[in-house]
N, C-alpha and C positions, 0 to 999 in steps of 0.2 A: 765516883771519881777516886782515882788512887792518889795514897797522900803520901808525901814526902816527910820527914821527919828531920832531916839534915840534909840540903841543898849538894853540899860541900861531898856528903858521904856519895848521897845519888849521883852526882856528876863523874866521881871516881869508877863506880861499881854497874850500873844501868848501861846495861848496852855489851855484854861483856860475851855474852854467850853462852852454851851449857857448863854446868859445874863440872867439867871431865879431867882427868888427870893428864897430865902433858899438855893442857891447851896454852895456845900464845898469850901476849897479856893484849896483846891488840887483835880483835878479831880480825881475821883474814879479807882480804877484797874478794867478795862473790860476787865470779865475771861470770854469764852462764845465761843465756836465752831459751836451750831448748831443757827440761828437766824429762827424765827416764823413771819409769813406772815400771814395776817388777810383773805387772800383770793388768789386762784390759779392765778389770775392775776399778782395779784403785785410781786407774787414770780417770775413770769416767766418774769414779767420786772426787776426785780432786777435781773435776773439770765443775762440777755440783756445786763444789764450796767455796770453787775461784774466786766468791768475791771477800768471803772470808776472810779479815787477816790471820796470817802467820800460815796460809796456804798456799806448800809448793806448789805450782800448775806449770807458769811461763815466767821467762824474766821480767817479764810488765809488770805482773802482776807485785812480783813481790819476790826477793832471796832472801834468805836466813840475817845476813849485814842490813837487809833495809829494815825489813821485820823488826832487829835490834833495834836499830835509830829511830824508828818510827814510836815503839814502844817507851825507849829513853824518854823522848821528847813530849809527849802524852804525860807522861807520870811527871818532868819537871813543869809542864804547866797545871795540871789536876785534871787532863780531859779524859776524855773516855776513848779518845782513837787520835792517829796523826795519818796523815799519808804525803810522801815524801816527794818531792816532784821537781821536776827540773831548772827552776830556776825562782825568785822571790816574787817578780811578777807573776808569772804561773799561777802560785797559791792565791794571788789577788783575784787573778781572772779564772780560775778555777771555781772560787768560792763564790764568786760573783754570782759565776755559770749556773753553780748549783744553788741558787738562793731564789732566782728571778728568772721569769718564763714572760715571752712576748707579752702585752696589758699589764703586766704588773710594773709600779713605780720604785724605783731604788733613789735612797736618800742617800748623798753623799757629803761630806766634811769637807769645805771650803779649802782645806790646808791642806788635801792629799797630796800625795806622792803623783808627780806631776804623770807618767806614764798610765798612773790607774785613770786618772781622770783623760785624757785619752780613749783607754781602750773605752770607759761608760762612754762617753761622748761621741765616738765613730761605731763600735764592733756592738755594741749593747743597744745604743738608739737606733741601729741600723737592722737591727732585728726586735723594733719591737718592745724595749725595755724605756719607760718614761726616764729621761737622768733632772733631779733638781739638787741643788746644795745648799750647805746651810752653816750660819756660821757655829761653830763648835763650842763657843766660848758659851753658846746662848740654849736656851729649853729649846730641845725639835718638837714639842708635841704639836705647835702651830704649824709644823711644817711638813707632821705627816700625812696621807693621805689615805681614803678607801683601797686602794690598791699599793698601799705600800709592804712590799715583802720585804724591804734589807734595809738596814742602817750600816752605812760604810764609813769608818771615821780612824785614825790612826793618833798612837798617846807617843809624844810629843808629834805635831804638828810637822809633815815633812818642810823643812828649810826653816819657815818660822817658829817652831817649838813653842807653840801655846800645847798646853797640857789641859785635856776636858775632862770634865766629870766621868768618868767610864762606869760609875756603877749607876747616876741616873740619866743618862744615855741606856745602857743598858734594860734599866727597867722599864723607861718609855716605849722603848721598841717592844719591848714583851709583852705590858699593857695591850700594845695595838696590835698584837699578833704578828709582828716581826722579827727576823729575826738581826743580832748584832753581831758583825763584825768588823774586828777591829786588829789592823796590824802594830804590831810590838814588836818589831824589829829592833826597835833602840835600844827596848831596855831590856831584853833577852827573855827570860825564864829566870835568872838569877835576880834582878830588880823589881819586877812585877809579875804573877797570874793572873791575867783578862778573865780570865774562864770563871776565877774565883771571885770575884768583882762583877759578877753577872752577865756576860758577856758569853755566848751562843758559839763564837768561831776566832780563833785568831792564828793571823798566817804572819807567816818569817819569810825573811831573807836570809837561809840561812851562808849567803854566799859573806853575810858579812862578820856577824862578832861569832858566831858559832863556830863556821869554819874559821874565822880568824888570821889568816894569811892569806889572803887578797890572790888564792889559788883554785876556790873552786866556787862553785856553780848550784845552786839546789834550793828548793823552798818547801816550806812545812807546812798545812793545814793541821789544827788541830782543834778536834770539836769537842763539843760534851756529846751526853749519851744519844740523844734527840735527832740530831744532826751530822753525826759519824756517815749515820749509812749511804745518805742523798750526798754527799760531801765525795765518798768515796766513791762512789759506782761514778758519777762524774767527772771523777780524774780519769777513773779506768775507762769508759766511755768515749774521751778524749786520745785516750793511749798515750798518754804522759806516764813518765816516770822519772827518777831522778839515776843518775848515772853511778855505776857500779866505785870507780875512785872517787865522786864528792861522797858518795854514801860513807868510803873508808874516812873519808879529810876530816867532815862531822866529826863520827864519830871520836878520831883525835882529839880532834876540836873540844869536843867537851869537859875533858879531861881536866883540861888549864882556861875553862871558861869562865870559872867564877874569880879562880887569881887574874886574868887579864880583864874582866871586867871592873876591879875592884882598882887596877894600875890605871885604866885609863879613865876613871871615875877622879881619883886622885889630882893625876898630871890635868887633866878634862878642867875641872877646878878650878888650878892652880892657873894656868892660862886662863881662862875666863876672866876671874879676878883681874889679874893684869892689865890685861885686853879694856876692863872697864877704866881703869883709871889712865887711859892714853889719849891725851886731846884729840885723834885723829877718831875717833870712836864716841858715837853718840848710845847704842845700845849695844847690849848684849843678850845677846835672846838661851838663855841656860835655862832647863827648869829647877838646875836646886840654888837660883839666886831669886830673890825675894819681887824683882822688878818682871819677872817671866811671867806672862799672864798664864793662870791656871798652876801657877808655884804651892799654893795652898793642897792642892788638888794630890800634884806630887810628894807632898810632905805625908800625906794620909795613906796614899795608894801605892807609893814606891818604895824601895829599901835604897834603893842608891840611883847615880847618876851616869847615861855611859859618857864616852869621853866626845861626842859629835855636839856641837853648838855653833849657833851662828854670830855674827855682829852684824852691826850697821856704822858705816862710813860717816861722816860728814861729806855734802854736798859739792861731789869732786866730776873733773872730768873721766871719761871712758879712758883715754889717754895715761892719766896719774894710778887710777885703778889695774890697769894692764901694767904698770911701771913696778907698782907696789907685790902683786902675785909674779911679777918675773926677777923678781930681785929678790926673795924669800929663796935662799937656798938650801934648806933642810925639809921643805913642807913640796911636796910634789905636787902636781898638777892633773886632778883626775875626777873620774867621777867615781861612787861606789866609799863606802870608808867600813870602819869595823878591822880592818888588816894590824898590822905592827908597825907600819911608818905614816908618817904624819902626811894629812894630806887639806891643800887650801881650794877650794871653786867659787867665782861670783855665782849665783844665783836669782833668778828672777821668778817672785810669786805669783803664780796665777792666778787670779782670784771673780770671780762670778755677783757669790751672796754676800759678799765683804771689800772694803777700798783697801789696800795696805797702801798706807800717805807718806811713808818715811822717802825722804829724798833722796837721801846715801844710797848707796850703794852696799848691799849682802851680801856676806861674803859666809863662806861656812866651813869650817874647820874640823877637820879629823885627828883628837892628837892620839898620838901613837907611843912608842914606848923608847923614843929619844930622851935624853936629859931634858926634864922641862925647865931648866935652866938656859940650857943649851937653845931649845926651842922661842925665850922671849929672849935671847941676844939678838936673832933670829929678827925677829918681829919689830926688837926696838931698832934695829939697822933699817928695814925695809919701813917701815911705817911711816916717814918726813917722804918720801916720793910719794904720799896721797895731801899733802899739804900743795 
């Protein structure tokens, strides 16, 4: 695995392009499908090593800017390979793809991201793939199977932000001959390496904190050495790839990803807090607040917090909860966060191998890089329309 030394330095310099004199300080957007070979040779070797990273052939495969990104992203989590793809789901259902073959059973985390559990439940049961779940908070070894190839679980908990064990999840599934993937979307490459915590595969969104302006589009697998190759030939299989301007946005993106990680970690916080001492508010689901289940978890295996948490309401009508998110006028209405403005959604857990009992109402918050001053004026105006 390649190691990082300083976060801070590698987010500045990774991804930058050859050492030539006159080069830009932002690599260029390579827009380019068809690539030209000076001789029937070298095309039919490059056709040879197409699966190869860092080899011209075709634009699917791979340009010089992805090449870059792909490589950045690999060394900020410690893996041995990335492959860049068109969207955050993608890398879910990508990795999935390449993990689990018709009879084999896939284990998934009670708290996932509500479209992954979808696709396991319609496109994966529908060819063949056993789907059961499990709750996160708990040992899966009762819950693995002869035929279990994948452990699916994501650190914090999509909506409810329970934070798991990721290194003994991790070893379980190894024990059994499977393998773990886990998305970390939350807490970037800047807060946490899965990889380095034992953990097999972990895929991004990077349409959210990476790219960071709520403008582009793209998702990352990145593996250890073991699982690169079946990972990659899978996308490319697919004929997925990630677009020639989110590859540029990234890139950007990373630049100023550990300072706005750190702002909305901050502001992230500072709401929370608030948020918990407001009679309208019975929980608050944060992982770096003490009442988060799996808080302990995050105190060992994370460096910081990003700024995405939810609460929980006191026992309102549908009516006062739509009163309360339409009268917030600084926090938008949307789905997707990780951007620069603040953004509010109710939300409802889907749950299987687990009951979620809480009667309120969840609501889940994006803060962004408003005065977080600004933001609970905000909050304490709108929050008596949930009374």
């Amino acid at each position: 695995m390649a190691e990082v030394s300083s976060i801070s330095d590698a987010l500045v310099h990774l991804g930058r392009g050859p050492d030539e004199n006159g080069r830009p300080v932002n690599l260029p957007i390579s827009q380019g499908s068809t690539m030209l070979f000076n001789s029937l040779s070298e095309f039919e070797a490059a056709r040879e090593a197409r699966h190869e990273p860092g080899t011209l052939y075709y634009g699917r495969y791979g340009n010089p800017a992805s090449f870059e990104l792909e490589h950045a992203i690999a060394t900020l989590e410690g893996g041995a390979g990335c492959i860049s793809v068109s969207a955050g789901l993608t890398a879910v259902t990508l990795a999935l793809m390449g993990a689990a073959k018709a009879g084999d059973h896939l284990l998934v985390a009670d708290n996932v991201y509500a479209p992954t559990r979808g696709f396991c439940d319609t496109v994966l049961a529908r060819y063949g793939v056993e789907i059961s779940y499990f709750d996160p908070m708990q040992d899966i070894t009762p819950c693995l199977r002869p035929n279990t190839a994948a452990v699916m679980f994501e650190a914090p908990g999509s909506g409810t932000f329970e934070v798991p064990d990721i290194p003994a999840i991790s070893a379980a599934a190894r024990r059994h001959g499977a393998l773990s993937i886990i998305d970390g979307t939350w807490a970037t490459p800047v807060f946490c390496q899965p990889l380095r915590l034992g953990a097999d595969v972990v895929v991004h969104s990077g349409s959210k904190y990476i790219g960071g302006h709520a403008d582009s589009m793209i998702g990352f697998i990145v593996c250890n050495e073991a699982t690169y190759p079946q990972m990659r030939k899978m996308a490319l299989a697919f004929g997925d790839k990630a677009g020639a301007q989110d590859v540029f946005l990234s890139l950007r993106g990373l630049r100023t990803l550990e300072m706005r990680m750190k702002a909305a970690e901050a502001a992230g916080l500072k709401l929370a807090t608030w948020l918990a001492g407001q009679p309208q508010i019975t929980r608050v689901l944060h992982p770096a607040l003490p009442q988060c289940p799996g808080h302990e978890f995050w105190k060992r295996d994370f460096t910081g917090a990003a700024g995405l948490f939810g609460v929980v309401t006191r026992k309102t009508s549908t009516e006062k909860l739509h009163a309360f998110v339409d009268g917030l006028e600084m926090f938008g209405i949307g789905v997707s966060w990780g951007g620069f403005e603040s953004l509010v959604l109710p939300v409802q857990p889907l749950r299987t191998a687990t009951r979620w009992q809480e009667e309120g109402h969840l609501i889940r918050f994006n803060i962004g890089f408003e005065n977080p001053d600004s933001l609970c004026a905000d909050l304490a105006r709108a929050l008596p329309l949930l009374d």
